[in-house]
py3Dmol code that shows the C-alpha trace and the ligand (Angstrom):
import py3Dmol

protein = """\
ATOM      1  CA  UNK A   1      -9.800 -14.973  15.533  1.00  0.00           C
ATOM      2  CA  UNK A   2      -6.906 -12.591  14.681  1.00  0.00           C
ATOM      3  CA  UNK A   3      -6.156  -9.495  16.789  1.00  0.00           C
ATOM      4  CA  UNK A   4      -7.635  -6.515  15.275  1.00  0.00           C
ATOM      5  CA  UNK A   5      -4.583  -5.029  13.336  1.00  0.00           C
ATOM      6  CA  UNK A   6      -2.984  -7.825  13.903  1.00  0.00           C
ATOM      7  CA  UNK A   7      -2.026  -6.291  17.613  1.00  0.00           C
ATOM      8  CA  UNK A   8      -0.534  -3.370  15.997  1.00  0.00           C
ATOM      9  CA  UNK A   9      -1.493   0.211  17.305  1.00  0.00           C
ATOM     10  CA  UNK A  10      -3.260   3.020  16.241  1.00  0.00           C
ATOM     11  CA  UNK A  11      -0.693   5.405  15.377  1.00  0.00           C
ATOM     12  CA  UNK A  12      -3.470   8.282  14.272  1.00  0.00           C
ATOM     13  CA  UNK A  13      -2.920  10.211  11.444  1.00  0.00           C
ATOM     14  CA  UNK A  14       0.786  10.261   9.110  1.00  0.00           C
ATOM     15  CA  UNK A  15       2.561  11.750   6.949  1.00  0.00           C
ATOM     16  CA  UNK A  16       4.738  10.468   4.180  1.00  0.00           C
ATOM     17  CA  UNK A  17       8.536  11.498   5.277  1.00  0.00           C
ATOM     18  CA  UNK A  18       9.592  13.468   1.851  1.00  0.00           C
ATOM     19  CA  UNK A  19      13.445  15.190   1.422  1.00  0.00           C
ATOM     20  CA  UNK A  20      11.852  18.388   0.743  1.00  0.00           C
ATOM     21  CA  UNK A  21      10.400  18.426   4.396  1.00  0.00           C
ATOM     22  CA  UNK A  22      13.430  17.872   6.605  1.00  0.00           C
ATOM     23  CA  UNK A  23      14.533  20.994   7.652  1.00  0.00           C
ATOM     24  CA  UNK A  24      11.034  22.083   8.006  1.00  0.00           C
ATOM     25  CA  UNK A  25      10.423  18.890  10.241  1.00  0.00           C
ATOM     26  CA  UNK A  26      13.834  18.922  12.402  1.00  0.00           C
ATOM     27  CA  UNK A  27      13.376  23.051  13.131  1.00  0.00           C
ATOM     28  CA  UNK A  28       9.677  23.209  13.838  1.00  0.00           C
ATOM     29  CA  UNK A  29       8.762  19.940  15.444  1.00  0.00           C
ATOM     30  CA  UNK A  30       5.191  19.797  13.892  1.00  0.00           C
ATOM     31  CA  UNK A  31       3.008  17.924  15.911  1.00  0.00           C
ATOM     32  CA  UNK A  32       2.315  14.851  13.270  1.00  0.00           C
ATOM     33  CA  UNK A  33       1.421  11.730  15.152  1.00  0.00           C
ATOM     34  CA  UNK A  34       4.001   9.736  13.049  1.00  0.00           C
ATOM     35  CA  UNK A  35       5.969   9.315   9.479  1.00  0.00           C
ATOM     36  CA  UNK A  36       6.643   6.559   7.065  1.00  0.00           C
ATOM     37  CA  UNK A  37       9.190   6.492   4.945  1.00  0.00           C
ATOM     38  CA  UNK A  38      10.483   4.725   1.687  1.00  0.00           C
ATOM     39  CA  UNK A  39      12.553   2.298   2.979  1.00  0.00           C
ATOM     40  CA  UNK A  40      14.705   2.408  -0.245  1.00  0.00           C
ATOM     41  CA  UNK A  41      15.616   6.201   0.185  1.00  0.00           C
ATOM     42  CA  UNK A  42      17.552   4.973   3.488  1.00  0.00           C
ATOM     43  CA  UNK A  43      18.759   1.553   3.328  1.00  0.00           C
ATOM     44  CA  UNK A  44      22.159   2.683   2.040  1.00  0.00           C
ATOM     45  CA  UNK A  45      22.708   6.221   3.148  1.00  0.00           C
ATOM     46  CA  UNK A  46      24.624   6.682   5.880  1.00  0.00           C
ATOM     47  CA  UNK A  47      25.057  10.781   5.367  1.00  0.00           C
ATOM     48  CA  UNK A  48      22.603  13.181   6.039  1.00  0.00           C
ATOM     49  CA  UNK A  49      19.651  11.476   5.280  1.00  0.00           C
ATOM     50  CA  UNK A  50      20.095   9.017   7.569  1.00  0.00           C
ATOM     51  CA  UNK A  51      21.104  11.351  10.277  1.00  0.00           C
ATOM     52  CA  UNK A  52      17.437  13.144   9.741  1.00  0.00           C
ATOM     53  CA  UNK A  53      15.828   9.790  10.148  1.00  0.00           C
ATOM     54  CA  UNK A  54      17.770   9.054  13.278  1.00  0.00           C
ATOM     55  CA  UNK A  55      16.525  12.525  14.529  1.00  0.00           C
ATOM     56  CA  UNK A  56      13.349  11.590  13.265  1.00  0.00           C
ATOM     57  CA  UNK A  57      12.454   8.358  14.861  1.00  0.00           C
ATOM     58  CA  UNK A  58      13.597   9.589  18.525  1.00  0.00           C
ATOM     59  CA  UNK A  59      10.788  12.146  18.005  1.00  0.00           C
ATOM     60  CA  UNK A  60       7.873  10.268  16.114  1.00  0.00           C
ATOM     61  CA  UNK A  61       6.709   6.778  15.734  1.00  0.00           C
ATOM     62  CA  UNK A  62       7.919   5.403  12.372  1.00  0.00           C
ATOM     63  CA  UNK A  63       6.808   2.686   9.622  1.00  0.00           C
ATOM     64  CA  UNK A  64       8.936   1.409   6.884  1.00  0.00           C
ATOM     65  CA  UNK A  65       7.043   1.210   3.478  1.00  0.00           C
ATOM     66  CA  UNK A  66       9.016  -0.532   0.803  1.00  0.00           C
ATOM     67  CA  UNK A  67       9.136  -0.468  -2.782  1.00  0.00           C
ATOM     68  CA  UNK A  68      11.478  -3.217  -4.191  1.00  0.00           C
ATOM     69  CA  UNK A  69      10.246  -6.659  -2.016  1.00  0.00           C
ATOM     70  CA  UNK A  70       8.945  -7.540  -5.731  1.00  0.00           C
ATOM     71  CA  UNK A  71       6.459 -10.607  -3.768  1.00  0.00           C
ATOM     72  CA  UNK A  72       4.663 -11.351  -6.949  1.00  0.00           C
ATOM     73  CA  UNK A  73       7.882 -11.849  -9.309  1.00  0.00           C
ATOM     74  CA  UNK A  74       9.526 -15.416 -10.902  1.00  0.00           C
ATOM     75  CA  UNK A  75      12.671 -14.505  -9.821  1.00  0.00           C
ATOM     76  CA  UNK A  76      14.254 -15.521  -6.861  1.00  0.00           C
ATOM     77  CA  UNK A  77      13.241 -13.569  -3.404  1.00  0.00           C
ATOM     78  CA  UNK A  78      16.052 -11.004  -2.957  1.00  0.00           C
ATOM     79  CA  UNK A  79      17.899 -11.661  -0.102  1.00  0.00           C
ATOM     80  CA  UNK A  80      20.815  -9.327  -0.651  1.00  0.00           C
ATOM     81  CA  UNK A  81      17.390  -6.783  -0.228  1.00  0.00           C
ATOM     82  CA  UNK A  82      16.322  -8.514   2.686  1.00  0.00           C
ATOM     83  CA  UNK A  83      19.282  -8.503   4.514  1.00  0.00           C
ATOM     84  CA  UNK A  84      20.134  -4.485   3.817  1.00  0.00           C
ATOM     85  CA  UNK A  85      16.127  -4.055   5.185  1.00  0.00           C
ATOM     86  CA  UNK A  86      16.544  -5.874   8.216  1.00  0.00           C
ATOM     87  CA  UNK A  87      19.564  -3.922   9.139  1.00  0.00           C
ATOM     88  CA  UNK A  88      17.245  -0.648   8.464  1.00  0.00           C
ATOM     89  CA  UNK A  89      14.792  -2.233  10.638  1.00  0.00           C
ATOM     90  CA  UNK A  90      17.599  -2.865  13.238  1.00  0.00           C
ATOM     91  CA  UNK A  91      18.371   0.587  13.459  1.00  0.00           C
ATOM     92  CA  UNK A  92      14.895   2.930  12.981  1.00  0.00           C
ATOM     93  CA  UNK A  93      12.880   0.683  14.915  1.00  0.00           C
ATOM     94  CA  UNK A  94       9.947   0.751  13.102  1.00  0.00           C
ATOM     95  CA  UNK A  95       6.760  -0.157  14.262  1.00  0.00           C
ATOM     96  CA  UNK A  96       5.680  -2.837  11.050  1.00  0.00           C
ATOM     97  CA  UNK A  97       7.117  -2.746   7.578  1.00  0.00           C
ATOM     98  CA  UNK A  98       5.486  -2.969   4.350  1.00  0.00           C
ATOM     99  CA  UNK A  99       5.419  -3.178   0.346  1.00  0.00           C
ATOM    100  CA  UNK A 100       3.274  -4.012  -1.806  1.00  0.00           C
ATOM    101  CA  UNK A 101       1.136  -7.062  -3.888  1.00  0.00           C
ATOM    102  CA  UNK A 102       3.143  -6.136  -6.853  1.00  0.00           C
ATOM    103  CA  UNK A 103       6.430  -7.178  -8.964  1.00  0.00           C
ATOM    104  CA  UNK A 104       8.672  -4.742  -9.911  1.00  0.00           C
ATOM    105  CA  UNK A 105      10.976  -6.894 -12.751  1.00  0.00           C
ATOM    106  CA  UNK A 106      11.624 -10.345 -13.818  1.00  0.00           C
ATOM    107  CA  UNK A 107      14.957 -12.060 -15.351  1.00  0.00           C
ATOM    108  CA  UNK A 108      17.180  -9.639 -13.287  1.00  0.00           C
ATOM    109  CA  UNK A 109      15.470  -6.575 -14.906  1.00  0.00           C
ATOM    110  CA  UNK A 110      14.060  -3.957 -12.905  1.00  0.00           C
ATOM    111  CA  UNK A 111      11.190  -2.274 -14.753  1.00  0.00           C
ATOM    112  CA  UNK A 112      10.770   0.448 -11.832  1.00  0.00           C
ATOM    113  CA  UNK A 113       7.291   0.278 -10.998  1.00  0.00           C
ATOM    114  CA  UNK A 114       4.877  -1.552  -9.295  1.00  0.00           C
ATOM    115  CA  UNK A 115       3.029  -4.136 -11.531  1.00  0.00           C
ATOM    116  CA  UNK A 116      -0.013  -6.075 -10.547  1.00  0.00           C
ATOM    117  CA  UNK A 117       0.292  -9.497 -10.267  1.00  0.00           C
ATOM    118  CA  UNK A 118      -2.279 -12.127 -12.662  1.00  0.00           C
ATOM    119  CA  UNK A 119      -5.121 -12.560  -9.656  1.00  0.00           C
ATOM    120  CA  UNK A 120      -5.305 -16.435 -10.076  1.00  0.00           C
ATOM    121  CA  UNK A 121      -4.376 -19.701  -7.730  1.00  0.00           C
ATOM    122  CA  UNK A 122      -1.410 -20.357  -9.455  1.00  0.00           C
ATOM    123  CA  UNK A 123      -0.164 -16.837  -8.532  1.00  0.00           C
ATOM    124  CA  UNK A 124      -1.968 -16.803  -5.019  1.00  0.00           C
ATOM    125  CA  UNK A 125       0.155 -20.229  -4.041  1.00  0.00           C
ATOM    126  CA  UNK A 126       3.266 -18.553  -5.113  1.00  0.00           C
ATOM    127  CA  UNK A 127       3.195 -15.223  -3.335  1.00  0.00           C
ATOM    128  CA  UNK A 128       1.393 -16.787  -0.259  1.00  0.00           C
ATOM    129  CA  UNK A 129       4.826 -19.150  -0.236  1.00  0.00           C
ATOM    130  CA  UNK A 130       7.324 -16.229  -0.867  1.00  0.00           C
ATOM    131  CA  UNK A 131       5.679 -13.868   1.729  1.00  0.00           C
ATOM    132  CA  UNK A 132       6.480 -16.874   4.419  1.00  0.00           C
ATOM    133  CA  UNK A 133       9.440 -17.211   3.754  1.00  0.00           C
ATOM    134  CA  UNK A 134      10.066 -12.758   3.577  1.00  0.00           C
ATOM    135  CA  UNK A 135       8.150 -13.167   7.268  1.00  0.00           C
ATOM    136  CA  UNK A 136      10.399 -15.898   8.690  1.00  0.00           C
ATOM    137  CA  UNK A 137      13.612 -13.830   7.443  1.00  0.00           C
ATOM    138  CA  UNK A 138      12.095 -10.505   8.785  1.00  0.00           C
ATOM    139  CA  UNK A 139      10.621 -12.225  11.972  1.00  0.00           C
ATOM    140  CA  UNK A 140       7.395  -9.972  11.756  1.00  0.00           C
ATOM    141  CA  UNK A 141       4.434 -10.094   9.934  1.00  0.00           C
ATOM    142  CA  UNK A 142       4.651  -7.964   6.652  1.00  0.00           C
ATOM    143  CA  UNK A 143       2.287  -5.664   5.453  1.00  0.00           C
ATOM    144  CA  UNK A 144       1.049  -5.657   1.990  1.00  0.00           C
ATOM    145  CA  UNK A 145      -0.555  -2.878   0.037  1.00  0.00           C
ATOM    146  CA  UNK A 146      -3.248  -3.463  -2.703  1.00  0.00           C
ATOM    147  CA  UNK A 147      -1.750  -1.424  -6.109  1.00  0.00           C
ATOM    148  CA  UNK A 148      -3.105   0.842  -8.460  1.00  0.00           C
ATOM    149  CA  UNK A 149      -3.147  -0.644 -11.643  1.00  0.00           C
ATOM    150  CA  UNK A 150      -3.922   0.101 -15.228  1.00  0.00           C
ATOM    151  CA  UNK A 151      -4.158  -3.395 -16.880  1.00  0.00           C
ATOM    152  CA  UNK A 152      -5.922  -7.324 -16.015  1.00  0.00           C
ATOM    153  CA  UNK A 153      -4.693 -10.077 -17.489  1.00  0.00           C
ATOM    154  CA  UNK A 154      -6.811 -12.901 -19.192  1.00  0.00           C
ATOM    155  CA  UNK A 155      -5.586 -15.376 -16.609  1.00  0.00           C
ATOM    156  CA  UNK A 156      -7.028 -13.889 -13.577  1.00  0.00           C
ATOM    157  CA  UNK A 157      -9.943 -15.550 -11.792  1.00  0.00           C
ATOM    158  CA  UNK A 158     -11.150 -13.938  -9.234  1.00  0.00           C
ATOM    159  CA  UNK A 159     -11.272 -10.402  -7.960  1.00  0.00           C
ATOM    160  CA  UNK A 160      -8.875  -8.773  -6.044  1.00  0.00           C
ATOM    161  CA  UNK A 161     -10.120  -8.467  -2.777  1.00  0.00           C
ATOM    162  CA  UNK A 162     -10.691 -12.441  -2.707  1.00  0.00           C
ATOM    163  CA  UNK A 163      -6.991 -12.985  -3.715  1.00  0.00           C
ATOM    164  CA  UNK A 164      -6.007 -10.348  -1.249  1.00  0.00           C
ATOM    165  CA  UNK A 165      -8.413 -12.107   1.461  1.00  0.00           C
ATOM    166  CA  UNK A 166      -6.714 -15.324   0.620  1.00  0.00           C
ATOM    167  CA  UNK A 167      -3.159 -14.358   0.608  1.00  0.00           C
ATOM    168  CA  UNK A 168      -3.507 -12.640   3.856  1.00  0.00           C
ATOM    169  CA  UNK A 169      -5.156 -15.335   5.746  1.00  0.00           C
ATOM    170  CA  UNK A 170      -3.162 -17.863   4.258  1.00  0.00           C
ATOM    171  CA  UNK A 171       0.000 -16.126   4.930  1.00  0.00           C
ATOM    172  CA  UNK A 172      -0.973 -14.498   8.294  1.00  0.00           C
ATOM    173  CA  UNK A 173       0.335 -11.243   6.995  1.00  0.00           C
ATOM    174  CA  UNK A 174      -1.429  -7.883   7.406  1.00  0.00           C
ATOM    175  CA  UNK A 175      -2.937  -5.353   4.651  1.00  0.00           C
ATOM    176  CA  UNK A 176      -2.194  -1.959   3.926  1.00  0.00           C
ATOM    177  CA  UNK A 177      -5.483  -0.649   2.449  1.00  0.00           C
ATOM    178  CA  UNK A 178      -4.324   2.174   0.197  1.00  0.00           C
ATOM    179  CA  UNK A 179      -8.192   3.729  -0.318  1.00  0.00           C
ATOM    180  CA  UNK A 180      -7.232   5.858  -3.592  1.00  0.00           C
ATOM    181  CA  UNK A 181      -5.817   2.702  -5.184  1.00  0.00           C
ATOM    182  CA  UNK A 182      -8.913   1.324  -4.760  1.00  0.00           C
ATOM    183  CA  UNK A 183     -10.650   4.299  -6.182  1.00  0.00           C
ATOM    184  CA  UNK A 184      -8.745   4.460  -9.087  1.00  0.00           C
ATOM    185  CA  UNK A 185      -8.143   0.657  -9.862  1.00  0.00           C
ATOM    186  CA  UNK A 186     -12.016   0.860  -9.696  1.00  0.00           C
ATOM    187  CA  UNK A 187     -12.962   3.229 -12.328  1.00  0.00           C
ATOM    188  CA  UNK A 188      -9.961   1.736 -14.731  1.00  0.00           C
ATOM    189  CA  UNK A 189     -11.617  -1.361 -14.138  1.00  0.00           C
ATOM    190  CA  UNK A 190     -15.224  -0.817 -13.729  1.00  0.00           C
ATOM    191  CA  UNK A 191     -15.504  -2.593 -10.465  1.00  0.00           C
ATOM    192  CA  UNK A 192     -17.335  -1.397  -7.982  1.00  0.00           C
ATOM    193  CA  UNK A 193     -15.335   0.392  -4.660  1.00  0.00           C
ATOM    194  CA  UNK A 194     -17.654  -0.338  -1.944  1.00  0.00           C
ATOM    195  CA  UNK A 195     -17.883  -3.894  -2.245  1.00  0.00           C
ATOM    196  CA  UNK A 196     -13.950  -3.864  -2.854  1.00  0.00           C
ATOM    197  CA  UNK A 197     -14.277  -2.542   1.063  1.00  0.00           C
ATOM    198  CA  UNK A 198     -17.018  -4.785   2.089  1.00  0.00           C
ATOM    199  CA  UNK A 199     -15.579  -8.147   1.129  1.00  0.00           C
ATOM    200  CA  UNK A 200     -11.898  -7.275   2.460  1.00  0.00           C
ATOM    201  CA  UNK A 201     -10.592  -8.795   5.457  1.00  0.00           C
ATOM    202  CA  UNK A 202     -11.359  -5.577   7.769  1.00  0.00           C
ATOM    203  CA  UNK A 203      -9.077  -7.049  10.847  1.00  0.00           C
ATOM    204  CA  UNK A 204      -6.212  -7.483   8.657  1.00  0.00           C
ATOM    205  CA  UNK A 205      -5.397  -4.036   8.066  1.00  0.00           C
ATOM    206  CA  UNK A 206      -3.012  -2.556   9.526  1.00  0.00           C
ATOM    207  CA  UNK A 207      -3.150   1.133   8.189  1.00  0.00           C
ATOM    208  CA  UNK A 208      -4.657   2.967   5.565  1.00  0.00           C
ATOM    209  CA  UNK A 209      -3.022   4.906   2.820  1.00  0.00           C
ATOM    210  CA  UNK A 210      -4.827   8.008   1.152  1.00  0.00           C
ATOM    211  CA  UNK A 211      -3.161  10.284  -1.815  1.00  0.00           C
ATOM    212  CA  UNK A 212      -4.085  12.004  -4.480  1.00  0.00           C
ATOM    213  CA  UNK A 213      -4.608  11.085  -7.998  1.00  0.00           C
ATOM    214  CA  UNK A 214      -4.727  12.394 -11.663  1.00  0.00           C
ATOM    215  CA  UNK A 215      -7.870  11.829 -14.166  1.00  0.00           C
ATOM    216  CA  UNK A 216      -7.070  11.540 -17.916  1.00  0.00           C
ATOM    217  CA  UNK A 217     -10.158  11.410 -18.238  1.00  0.00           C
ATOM    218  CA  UNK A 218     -10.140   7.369 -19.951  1.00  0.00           C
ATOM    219  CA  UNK A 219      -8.435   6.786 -17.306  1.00  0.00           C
ATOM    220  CA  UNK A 220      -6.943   7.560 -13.534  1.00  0.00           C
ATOM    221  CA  UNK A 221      -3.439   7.855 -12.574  1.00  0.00           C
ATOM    222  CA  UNK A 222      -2.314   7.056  -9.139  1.00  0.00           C
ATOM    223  CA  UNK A 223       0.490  10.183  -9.109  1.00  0.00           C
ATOM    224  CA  UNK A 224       0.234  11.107  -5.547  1.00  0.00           C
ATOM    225  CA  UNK A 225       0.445  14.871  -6.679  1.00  0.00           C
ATOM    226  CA  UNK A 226      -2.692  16.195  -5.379  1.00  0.00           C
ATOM    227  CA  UNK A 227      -5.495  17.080  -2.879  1.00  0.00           C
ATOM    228  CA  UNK A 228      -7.575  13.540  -1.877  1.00  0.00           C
ATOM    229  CA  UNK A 229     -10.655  13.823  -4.094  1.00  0.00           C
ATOM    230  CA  UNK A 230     -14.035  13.678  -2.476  1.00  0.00           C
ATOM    231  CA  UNK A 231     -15.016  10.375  -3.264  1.00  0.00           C
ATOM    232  CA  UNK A 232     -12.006   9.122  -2.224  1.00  0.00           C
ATOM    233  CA  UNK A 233     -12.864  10.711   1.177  1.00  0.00           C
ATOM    234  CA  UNK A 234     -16.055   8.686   1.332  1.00  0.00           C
ATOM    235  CA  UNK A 235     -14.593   5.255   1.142  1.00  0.00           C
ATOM    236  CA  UNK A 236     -12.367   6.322   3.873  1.00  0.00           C
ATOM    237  CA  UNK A 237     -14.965   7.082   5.504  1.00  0.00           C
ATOM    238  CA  UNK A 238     -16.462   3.462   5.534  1.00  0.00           C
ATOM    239  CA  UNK A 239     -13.064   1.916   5.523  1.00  0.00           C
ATOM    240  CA  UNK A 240     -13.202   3.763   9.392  1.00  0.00           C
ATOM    241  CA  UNK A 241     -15.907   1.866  10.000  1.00  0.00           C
ATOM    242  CA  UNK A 242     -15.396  -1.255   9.054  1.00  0.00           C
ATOM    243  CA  UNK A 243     -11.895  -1.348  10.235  1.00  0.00           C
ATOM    244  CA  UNK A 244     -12.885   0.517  13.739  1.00  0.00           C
ATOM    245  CA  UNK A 245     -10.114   2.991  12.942  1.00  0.00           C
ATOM    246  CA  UNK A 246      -6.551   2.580  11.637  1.00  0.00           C
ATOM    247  CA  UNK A 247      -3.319   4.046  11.127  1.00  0.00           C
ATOM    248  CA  UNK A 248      -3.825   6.789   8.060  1.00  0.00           C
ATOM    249  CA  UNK A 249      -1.263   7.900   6.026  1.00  0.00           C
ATOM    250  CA  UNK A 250      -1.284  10.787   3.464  1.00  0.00           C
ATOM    251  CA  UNK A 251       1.110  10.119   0.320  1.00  0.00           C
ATOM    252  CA  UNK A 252       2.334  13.319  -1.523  1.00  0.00           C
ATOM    253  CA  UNK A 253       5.422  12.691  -3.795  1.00  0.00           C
ATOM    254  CA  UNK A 254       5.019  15.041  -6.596  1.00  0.00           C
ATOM    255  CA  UNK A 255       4.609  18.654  -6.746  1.00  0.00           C
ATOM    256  CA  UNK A 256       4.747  19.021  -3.406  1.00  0.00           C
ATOM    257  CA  UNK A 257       3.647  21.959  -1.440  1.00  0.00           C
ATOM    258  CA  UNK A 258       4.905  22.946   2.043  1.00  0.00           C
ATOM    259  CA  UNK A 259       4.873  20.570   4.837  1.00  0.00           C
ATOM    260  CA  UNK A 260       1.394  22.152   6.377  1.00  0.00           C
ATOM    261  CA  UNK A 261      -0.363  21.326   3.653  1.00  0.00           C
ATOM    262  CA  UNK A 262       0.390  18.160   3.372  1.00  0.00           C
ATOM    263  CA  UNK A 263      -0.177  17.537   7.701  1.00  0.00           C
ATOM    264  CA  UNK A 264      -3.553  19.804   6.948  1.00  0.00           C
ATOM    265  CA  UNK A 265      -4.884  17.319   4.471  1.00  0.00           C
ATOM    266  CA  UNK A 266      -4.278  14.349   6.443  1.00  0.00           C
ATOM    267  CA  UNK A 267      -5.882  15.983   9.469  1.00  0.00           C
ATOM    268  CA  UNK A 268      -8.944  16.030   6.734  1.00  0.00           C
ATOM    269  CA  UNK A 269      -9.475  12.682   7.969  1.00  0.00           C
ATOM    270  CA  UNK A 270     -10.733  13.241  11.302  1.00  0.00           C
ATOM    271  CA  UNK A 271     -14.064  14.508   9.620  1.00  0.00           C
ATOM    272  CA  UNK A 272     -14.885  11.299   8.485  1.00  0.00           C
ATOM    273  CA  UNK A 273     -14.527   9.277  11.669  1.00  0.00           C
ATOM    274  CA  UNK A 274     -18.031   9.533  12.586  1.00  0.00           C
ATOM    275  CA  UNK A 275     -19.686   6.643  14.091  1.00  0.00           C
ATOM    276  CA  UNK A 276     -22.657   7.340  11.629  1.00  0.00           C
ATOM    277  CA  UNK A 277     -23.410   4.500   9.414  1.00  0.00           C
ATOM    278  CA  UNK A 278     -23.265   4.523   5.828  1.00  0.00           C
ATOM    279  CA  UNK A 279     -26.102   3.016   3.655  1.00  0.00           C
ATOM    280  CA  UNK A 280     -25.493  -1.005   3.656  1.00  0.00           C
ATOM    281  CA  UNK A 281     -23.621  -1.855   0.347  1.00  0.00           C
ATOM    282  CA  UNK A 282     -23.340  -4.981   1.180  1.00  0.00           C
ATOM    283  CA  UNK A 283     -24.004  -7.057  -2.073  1.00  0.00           C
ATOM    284  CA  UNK A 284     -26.870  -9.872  -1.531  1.00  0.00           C
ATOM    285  CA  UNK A 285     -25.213 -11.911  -3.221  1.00  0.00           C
ATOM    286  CA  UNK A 286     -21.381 -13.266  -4.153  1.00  0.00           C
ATOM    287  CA  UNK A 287     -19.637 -11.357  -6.356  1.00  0.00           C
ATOM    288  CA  UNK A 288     -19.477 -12.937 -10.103  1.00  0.00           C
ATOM    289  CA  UNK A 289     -16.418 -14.667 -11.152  1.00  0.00           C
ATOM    290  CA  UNK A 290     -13.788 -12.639 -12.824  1.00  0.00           C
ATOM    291  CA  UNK A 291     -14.494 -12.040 -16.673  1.00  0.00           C
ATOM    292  CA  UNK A 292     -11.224 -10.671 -18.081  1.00  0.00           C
ATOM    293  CA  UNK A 293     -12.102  -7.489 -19.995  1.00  0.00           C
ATOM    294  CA  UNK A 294     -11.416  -7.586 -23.886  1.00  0.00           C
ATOM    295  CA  UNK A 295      -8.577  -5.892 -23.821  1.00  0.00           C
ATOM    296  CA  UNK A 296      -6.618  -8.082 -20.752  1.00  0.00           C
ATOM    297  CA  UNK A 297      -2.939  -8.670 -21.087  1.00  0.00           C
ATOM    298  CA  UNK A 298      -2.311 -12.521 -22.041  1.00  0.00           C
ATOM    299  CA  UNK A 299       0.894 -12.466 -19.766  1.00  0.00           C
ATOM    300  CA  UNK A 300       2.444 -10.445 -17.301  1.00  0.00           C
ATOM    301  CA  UNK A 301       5.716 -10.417 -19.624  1.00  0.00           C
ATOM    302  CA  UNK A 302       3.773  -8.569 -22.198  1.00  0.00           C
ATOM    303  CA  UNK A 303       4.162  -6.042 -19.786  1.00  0.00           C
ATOM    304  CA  UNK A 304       7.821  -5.496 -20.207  1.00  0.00           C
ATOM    305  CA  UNK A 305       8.114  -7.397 -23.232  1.00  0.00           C
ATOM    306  CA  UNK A 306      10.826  -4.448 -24.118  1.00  0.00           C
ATOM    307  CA  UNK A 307      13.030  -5.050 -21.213  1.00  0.00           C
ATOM    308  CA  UNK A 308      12.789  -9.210 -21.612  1.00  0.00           C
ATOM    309  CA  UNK A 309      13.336  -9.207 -25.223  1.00  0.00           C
TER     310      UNK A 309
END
"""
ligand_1 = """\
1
LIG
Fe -0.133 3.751 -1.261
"""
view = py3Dmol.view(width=600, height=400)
view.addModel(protein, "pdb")
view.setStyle({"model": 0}, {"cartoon": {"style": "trace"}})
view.addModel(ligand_1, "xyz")
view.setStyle({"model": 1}, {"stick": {}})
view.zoomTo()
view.show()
């Protein structure tokens, strides 16, 4: 059976390392059990933000979260990228790295953000394959994040907590459980949240992610530019449970307020660490296969049909 976390520590409870924090951070020291930080805001800077991180990581435990890996894209696997992260890695030290089940172009283009991949096996054989390959190069296990996502596509066959029990297992790579993705991929696509954290693979995941998110009211936005939303707060709360605790992580990357805020709502967290159990959700029965909603994507190129074309 795999290690719980894969072996990987408990860090506690995390904050998302943001520019707008560092002088706060390097004169006052808060007492924040570790940091993550977007690997991409470091892996060329060799000036002052890199000095903060150096300062950083001497001090606090650190995790590199990625945003450019791109597992679920045609193109070639990056290894220009790859090569520029493992020198990051090299140098901070940090304790796993992750990205996310997403691709973030195709055909050279970058369409700067984080797509969700068709949820199919012709997909789940090609990132499974690609995410070997990223592991051998890295030599360490990466950590993927389930996405927020707006759209399905008509080719996907299953849901996405089978694909991402698949791909992990199949891999042997770890999960990062972002709980308000989950949230708001749930209400945008009428699935239902607690079996999402029933039926994933609990001792695959590595750390959680919470943030928060904006309602448009047909649909949620994952914009990271708020408080963490009640209900949000309640998966977490079972996600504790069924993961026997992880590393937590609060993401705030818009409007955002003064570093105790941010440290004040991750500390939120330790209200919901009770050992009481939730009422069983567990469904009686498998899930149904996939339908795709009327109004899937055919292709994932429809979704940057303007950049392609
Ligand atoms: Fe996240």
């Amino acid at each position: 059976m795999v290690p719980q976390r894969l072996g990987y520590e408990n860090l506690g409870l995390g904050v998302g390392l943001r520019t707008a924090h560092f002088n706060y951070i390097l004169e006052e020291k808060p007492a924040v059990d570790w940091f993550e930080i977007i690997s991409e805001n470091f892996i060329d800077s060799q000036g002052r933000p890199r000095w903060v991180l150096e300062q950083i990581a001497e001090r606090y435990p650190v995790v590199m979260h990625g945003v450019s890996l791109s597992i679920g894209t045609t193109d070639p696997l990056n290894f220009d990228y790859l090569a520029r992260l493992k020198r990051l890695a090299e140098a901070v030290q940090p304790r796993w790295i992750s990205d996310h089940l997403c691709w973030t172009g195709v055909l050279g283009l970058n369409a700067h953000d984080l797509l969700p991949v068709p949820l199919n096996e012709e997909t789940l054989r090609h990132v499974v394959e690609r995410i070997r390959v990223v592991q051998d190069f890295l030599e360490r296990p990466l950590i993927l994040e389930n996405p927020s996502s707006y759209v399905t596509f008509a080719s996907s066959t299953m849901s996405e907590w089978e694909f991402l029990t698949r791909m992990a297992e199949e891999a042997d790579c770890g999960l990062l459980l972002d709980v308000n993705n989950v949230y708001v991929s749930s209400v945008n696509h009428d699935f239902d949240p607690w079996e999402y954290l029933e039926n994933v693979p609990h001792r695959r995941i590595v750390q959680c992610h919470l943030a928060g998110h904006t309602n448009r009211e047909t649909h949620l936005i994952d914009t990271h530019d708020n408080h963490v939303i009640d209900p949000v707060w309640e998966l977490y709360r079972r996600a504790h449970q069924l993961t026997g605790g992880v590393s937590t992580l609060l993401e705030w990357d818009a409007k955002i307020p003064p570093f105790p805020v941010v440290h004040a709502e991750v500390l939120k967290a330790r209200q919901y660490m009770s050992a009481e159990d939730l009422p069983a959700r567990r469904p009686a029965t498998p899930p149904p296969p996939i339908q795709p909603s009327a109004d899937a994507v055919p292709h994932p190129l429809h979704l940057v049909a303007a950049e392609v074309q």
